[in-house]
Phi, psi and omega in degrees: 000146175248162157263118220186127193068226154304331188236186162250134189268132138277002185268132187279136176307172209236340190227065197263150196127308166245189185301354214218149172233163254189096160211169183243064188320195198273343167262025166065028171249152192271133150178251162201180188212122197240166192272144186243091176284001159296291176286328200062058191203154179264138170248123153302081168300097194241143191273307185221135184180180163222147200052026177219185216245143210233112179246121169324163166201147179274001189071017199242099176279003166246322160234097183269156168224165195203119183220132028283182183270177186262108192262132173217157206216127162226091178298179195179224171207147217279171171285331195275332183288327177283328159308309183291273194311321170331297176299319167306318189302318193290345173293294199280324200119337200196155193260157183299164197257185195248358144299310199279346177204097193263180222261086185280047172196134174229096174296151190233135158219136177235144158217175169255148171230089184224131217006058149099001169238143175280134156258100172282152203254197185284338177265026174287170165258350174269161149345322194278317202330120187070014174248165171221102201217146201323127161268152196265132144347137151288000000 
């Protein structure tokens, strides 16, 4: 299943090959998913829908640009925190809950995406962070 706009899509892309994929999730909204070379994750857009947030597109798939920019945030529990649950599990029996050990390290990728290049802007957390560079083929 992908995941995308609002649902999960089960339709495989049509375009594989360009900077860009083509998908419809499970409420029908459109849009696209382009590979993030910062995170090394696909990021997401939706062009048409109802009720999510509507990002422009130039219509240009070998060089697209998409505005506003793309902010995307995830959290995630540290390598010392997942050891600390390891350890626990080998006492106890059972792993800590996500009340009892909550998620401490919050990655950040923020961009610009235009005519076919990522600008990561200052607040990403990644390596990219201030660079500007070429999106890669699917």
């Amino acid at each position: 299943m992908y995941t995308f706009c609002t649902g999960q899509s089960t339709i495989k892309p049509k375009n594989m090959g360009n900077k860009i994929i083509t998908y419809k999730d499970g409420d029908g909204n459109l849009g696209y998913h382009f590979h993030c070379p910062g995170c090394d994750e696909n990021h997401g857009v939706c062009t048409e829908g109802e009720g999510v947030p509507i990002w422009e597109f130039n219509g240009n798939e070998e060089f697209p640009t998409f505005r506003p920019s793309i902010k995307v945030t995830f959290d995630h529990l540290s390598e010392e925190a997942m050891q600390r649950n390891i350890d626990f599990y080998k006492i106890h029996g059972r792993y800590l809950t996500h009340k009892e050990l909550p998620y401490d390290v919050r990655e950040i990728c923020h961009s610009w995406v235009t005519n076919g290049n990522i600008e990561f802007l200052s607040d990403c957390t990644h390596h990219l962070k201030g660079q500007t560079v070429e999106l890669n083929d699917f």
